[in-house]
MDTraj code that builds the backbone (N, CA, C; nanometers):
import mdtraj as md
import numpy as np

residues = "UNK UNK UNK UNK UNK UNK UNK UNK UNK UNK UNK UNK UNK UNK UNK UNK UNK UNK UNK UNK UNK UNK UNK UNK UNK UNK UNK UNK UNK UNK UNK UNK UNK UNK UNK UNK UNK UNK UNK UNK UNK UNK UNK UNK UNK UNK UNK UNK UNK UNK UNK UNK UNK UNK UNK UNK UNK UNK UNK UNK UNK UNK UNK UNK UNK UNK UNK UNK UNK UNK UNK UNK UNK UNK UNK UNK UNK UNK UNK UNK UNK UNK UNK UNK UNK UNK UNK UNK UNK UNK UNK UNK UNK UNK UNK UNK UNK UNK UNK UNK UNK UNK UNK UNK UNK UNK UNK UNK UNK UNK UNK UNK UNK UNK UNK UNK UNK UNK UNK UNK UNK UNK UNK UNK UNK UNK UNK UNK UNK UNK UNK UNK UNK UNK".split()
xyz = np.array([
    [14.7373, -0.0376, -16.1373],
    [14.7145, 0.0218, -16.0071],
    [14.5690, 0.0043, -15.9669],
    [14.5012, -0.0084, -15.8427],
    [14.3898, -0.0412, -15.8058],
    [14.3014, 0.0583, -15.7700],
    [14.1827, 0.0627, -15.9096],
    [14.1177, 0.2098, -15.8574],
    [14.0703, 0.2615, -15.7433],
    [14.0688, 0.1779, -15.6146],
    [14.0259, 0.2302, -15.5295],
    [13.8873, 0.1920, -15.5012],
    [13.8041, 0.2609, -15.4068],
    [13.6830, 0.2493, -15.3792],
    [13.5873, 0.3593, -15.4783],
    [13.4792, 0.3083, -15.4866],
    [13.4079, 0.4387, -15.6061],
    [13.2633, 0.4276, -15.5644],
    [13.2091, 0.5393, -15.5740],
    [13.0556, 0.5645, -15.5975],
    [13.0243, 0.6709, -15.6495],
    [12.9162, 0.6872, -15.7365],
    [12.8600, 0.7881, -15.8354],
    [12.7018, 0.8277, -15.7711],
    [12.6852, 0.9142, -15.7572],
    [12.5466, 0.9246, -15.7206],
    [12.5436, 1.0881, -15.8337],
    [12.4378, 1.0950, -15.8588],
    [12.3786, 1.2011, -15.9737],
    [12.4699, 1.2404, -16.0450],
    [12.6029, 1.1667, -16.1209],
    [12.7105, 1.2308, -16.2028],
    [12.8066, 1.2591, -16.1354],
    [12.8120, 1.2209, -16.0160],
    [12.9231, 1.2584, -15.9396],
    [13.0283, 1.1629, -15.8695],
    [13.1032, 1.1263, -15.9105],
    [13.1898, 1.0214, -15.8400],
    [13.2849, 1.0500, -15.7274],
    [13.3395, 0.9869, -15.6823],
    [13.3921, 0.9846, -15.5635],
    [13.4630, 0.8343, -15.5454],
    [13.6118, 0.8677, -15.5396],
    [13.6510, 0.7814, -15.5639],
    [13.7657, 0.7776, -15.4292],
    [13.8159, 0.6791, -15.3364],
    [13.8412, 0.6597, -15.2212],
    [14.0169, 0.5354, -15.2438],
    [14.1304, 0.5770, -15.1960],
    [14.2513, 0.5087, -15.2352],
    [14.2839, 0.5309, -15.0630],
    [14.3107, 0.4163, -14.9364],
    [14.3273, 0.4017, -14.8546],
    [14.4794, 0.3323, -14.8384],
    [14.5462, 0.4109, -14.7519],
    [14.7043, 0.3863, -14.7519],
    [14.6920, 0.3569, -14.4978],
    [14.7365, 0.2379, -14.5165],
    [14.8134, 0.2205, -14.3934],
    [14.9263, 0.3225, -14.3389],
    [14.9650, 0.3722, -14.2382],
    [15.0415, 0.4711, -14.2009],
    [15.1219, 0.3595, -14.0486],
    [15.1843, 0.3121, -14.1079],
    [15.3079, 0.2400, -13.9926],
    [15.3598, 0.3345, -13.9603],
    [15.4222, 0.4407, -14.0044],
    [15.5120, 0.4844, -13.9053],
    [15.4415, 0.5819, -13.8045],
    [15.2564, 0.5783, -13.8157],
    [15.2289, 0.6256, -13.7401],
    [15.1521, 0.5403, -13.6816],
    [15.1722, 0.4395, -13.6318],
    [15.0893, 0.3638, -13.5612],
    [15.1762, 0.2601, -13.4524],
    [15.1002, 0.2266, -13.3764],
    [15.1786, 0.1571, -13.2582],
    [15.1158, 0.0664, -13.2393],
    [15.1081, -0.0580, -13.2513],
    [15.0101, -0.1852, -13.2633],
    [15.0111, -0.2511, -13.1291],
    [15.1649, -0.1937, -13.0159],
    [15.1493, -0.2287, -12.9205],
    [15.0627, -0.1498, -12.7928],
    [14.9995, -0.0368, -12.8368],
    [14.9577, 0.0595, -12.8134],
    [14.8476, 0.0761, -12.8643],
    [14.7769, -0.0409, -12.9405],
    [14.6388, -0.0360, -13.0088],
    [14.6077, 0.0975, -13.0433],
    [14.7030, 0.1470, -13.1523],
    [14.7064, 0.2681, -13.2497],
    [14.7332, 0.2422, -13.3271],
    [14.6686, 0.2208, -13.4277],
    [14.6650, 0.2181, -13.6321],
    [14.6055, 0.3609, -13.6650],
    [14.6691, 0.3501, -13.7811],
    [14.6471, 0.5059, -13.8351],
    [14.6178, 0.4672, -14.0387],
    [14.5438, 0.5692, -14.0684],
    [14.5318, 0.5442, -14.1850],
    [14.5269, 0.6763, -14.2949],
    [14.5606, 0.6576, -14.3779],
    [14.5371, 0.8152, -14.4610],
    [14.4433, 0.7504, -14.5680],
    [14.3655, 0.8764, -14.6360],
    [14.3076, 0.7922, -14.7459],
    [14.3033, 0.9223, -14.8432],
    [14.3183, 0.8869, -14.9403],
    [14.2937, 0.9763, -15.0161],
    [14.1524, 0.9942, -15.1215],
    [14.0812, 1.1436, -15.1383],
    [13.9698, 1.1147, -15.1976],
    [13.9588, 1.2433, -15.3584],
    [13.9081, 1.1770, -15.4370],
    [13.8982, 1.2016, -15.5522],
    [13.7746, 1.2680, -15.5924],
    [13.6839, 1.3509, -15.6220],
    [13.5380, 1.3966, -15.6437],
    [13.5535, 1.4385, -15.7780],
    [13.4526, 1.3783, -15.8478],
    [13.4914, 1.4440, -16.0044],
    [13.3185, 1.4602, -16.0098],
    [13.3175, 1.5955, -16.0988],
    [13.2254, 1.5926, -16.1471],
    [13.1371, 1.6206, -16.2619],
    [13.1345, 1.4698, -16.3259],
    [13.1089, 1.4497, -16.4619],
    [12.9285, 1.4895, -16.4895],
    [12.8395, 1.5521, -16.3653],
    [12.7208, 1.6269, -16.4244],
    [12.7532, 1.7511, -16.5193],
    [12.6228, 1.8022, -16.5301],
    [12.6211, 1.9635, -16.6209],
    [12.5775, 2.0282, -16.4994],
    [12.6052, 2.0302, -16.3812],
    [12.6000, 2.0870, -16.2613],
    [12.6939, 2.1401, -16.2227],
    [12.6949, 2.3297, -16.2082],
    [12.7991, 2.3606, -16.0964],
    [12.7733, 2.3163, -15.9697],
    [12.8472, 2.2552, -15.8676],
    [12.8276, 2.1937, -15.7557],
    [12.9482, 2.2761, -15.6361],
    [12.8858, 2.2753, -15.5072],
    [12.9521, 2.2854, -15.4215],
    [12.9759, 2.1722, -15.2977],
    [13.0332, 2.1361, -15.2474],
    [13.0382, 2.0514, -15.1113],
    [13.0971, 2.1120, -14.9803],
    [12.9165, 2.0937, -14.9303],
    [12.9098, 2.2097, -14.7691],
    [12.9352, 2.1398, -14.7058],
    [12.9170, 1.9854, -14.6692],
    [12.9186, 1.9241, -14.5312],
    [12.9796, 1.8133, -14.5596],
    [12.9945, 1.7040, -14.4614],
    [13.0216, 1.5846, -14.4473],
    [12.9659, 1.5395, -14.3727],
    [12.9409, 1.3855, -14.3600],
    [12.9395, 1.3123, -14.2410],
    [12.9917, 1.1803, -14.2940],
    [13.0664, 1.1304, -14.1913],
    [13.1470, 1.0465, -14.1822],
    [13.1067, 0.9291, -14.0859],
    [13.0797, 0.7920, -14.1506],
    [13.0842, 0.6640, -14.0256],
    [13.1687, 0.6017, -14.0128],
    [13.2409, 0.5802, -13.9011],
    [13.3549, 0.5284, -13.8656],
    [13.3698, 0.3940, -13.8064],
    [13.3697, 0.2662, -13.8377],
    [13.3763, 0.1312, -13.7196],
    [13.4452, 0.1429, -13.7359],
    [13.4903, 0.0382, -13.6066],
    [13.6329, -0.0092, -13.5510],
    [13.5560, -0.1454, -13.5421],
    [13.7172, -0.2993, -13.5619],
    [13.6704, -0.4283, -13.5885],
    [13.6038, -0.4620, -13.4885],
    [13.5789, -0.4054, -13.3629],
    [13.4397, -0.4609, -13.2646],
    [13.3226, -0.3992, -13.2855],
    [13.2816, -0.3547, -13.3656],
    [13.1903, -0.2586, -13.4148],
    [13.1304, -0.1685, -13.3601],
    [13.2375, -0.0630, -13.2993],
    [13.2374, 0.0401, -13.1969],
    [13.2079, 0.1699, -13.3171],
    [13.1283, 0.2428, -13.3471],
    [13.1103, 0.3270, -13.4631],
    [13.1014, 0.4476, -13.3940],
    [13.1462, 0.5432, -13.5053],
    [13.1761, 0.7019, -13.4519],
    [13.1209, 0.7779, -13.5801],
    [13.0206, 0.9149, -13.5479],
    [12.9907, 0.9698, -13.6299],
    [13.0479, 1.1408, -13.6433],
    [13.0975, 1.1315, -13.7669],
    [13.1968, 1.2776, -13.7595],
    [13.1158, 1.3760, -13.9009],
    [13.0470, 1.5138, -13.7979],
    [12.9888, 1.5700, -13.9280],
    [13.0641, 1.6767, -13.9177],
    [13.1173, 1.7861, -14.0334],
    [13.1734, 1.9020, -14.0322],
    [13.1252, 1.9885, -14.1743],
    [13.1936, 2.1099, -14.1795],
    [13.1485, 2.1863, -14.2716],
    [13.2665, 2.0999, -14.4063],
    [13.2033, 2.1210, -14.5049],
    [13.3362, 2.1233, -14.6435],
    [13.4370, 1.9859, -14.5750],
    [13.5715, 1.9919, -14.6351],
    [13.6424, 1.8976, -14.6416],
    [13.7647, 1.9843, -14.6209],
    [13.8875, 1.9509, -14.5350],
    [14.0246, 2.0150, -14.5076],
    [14.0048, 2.1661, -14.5204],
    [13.8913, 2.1701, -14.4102],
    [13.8618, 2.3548, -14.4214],
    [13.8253, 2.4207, -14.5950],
    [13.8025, 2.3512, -14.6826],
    [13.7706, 2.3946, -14.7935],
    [13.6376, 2.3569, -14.8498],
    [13.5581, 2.4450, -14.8689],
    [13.3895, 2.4110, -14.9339],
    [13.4331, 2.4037, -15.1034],
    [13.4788, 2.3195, -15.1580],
    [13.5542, 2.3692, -15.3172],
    [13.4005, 2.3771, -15.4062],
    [13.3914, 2.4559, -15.5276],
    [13.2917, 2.4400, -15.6308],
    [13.3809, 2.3944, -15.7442],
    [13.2745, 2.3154, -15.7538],
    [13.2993, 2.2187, -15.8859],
    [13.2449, 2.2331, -16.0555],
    [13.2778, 2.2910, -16.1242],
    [13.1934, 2.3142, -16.2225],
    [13.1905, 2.1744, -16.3266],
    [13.1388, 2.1926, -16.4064],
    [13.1508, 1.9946, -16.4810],
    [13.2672, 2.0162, -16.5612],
    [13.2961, 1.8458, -16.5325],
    [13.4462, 1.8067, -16.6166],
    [13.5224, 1.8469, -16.4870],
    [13.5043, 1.9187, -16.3718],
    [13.6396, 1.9464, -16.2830],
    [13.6280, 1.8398, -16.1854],
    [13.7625, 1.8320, -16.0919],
    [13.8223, 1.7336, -16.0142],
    [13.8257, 1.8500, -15.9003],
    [13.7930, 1.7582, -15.7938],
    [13.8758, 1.7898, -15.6482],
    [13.9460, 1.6952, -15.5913],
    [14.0404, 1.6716, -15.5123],
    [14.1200, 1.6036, -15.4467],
    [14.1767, 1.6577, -15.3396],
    [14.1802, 1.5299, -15.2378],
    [14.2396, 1.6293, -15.0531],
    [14.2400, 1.4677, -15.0055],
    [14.3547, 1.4935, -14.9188],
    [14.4262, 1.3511, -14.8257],
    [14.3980, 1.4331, -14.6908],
    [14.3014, 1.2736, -14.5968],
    [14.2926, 1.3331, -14.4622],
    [14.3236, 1.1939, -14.4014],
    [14.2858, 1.1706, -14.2798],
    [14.3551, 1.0357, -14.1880],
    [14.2646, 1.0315, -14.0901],
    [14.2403, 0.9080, -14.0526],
    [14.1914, 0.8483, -13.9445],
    [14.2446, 0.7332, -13.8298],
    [14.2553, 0.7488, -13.7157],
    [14.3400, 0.6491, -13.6211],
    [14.2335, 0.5769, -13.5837],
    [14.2255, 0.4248, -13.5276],
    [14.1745, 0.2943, -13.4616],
    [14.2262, 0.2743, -13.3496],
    [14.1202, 0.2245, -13.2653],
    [14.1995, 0.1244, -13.1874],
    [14.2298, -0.0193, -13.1860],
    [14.1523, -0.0802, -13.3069],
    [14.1718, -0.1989, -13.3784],
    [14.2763, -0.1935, -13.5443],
    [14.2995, -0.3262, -13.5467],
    [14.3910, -0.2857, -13.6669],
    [14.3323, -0.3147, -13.7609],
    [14.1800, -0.3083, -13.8192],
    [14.1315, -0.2745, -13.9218],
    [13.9636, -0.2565, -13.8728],
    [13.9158, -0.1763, -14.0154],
    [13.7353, -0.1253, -13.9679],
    [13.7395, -0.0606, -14.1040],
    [13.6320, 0.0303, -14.1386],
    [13.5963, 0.0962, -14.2358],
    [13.5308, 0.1871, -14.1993],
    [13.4794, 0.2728, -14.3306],
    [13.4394, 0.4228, -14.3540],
    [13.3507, 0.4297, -14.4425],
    [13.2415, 0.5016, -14.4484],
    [13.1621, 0.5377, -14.5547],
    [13.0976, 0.6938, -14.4542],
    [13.0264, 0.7057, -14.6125],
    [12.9727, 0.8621, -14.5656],
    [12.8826, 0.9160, -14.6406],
    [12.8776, 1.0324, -14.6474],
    [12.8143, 1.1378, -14.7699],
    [12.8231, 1.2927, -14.7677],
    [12.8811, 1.3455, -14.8541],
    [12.9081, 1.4623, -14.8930],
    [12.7735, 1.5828, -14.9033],
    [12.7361, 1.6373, -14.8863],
    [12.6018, 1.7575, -14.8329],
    [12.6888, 1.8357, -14.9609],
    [12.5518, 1.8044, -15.0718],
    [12.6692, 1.9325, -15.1564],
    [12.5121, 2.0114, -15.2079],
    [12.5694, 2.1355, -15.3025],
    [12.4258, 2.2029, -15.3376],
    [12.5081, 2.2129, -15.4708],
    [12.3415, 2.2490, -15.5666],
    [12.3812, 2.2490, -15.7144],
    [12.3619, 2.4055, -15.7304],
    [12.4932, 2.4408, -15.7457],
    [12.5114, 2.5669, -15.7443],
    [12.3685, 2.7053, -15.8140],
    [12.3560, 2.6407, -15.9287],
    [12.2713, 2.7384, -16.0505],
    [12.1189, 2.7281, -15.9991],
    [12.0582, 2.6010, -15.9204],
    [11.9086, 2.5906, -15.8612],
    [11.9306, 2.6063, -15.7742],
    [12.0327, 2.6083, -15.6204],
    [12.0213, 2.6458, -15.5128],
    [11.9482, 2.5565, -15.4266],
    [12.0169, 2.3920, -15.5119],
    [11.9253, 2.2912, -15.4134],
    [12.0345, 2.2001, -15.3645],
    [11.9764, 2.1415, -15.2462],
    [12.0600, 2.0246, -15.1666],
    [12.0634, 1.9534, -15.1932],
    [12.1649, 1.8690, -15.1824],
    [12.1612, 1.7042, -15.2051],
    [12.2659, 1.6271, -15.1526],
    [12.2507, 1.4777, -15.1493],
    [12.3702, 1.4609, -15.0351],
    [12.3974, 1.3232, -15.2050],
    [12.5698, 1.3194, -15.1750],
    [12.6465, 1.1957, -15.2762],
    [12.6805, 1.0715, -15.2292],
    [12.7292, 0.9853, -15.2136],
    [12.7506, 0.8839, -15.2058],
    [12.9195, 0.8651, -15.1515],
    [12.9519, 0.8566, -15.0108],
    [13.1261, 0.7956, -15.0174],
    [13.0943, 0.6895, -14.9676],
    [13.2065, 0.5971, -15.0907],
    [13.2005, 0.4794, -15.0896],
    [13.2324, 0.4221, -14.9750],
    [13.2043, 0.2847, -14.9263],
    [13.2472, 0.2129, -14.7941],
    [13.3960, 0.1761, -14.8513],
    [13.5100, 0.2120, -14.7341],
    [13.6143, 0.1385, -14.7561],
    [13.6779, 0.1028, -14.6411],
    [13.7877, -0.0278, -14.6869],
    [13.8195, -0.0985, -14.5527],
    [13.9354, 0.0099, -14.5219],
    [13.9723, -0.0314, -14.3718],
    [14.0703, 0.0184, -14.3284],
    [14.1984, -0.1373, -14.2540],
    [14.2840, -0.1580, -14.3659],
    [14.3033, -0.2928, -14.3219],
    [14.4798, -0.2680, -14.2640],
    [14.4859, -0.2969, -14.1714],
    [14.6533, -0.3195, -14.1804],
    [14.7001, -0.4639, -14.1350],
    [14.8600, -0.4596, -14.1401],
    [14.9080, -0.6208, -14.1752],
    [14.9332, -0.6655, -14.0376],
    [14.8041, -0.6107, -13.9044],
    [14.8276, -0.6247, -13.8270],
    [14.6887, -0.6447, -13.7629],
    [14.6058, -0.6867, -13.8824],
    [14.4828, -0.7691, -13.8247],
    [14.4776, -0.8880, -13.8322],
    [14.4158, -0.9558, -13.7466],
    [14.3834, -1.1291, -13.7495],
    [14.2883, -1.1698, -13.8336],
    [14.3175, -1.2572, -13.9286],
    [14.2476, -1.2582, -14.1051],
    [14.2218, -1.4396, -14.0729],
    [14.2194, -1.5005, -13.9505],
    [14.1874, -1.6356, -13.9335],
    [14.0262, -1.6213, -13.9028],
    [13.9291, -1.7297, -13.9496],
    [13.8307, -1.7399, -13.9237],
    [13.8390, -1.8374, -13.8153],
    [13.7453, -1.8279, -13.7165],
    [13.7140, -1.9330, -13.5476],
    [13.6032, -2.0168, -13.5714],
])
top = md.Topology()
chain = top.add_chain()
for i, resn in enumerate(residues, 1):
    res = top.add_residue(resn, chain, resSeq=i)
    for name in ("N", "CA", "C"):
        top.add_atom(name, md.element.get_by_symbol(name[0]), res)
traj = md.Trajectory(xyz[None], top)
């Protein structure tokens, strides 16, 4: 199975598995849809929390959108070491493929300091992009 997209920044990984959503998308209607699912493990000696996000969004004309919010699916989770979080969210296009990257705003619980992690860049591809070079 294909691990997905990954990045580690201070012991912390983050790992990114992107699924196409046909039955929610309309290609004649320049609507693709995508779910992705994300993985946060955290292999520091840090209790950790994750307060924020921000999110960069292209689309294949390189139309980019920036999405910041609190936590992830309404949940700020703490992480103590050795634990996992996991949460599936989705994003729609108006092209049929682009990508995502970001970074997670998390604090280390026990010093009461900030720091931002690493989400990996991943494509957003469906079988309904044009893959010919001009």
């Amino acid at each position: 199975m294909n691990p997905g997209f990954q990045a580690t920044t201070a012991g912390i990984t983050v790992t990114v598995r992107v699924f196409y959503l046909a039955d929610q998308s309309d290609p004649e209607a320049a609507r693709f849809a995508w779910a992705y699912r994300v993985t946060i493990t955290n292999a520091s000696p840090l209790t950790v929390q994750l307060l924020r996000r921000t999110w960069h969004i292209t689309d294949a004309h390189g139309r980019s959108q920036h999405v910041h919010g609190e936590g992830v699916i309404g949940e700020t989770p703490v992480l103590e070491p050795g634990e996992t979080f996991e949460y599936t969210s989705g994003t729609p296009l108006s092209t049929p493929s682009g990508f995502m990257t970001g970074q997670y705003h998390m604090l280390a619980v026990d010093e009461d300091r900030q720091f931002d992690i690493e989400i990996p860049a991943f494509s957003l591809d469906s079988p309904h992009q044009n893959t010919r070079v001009h």
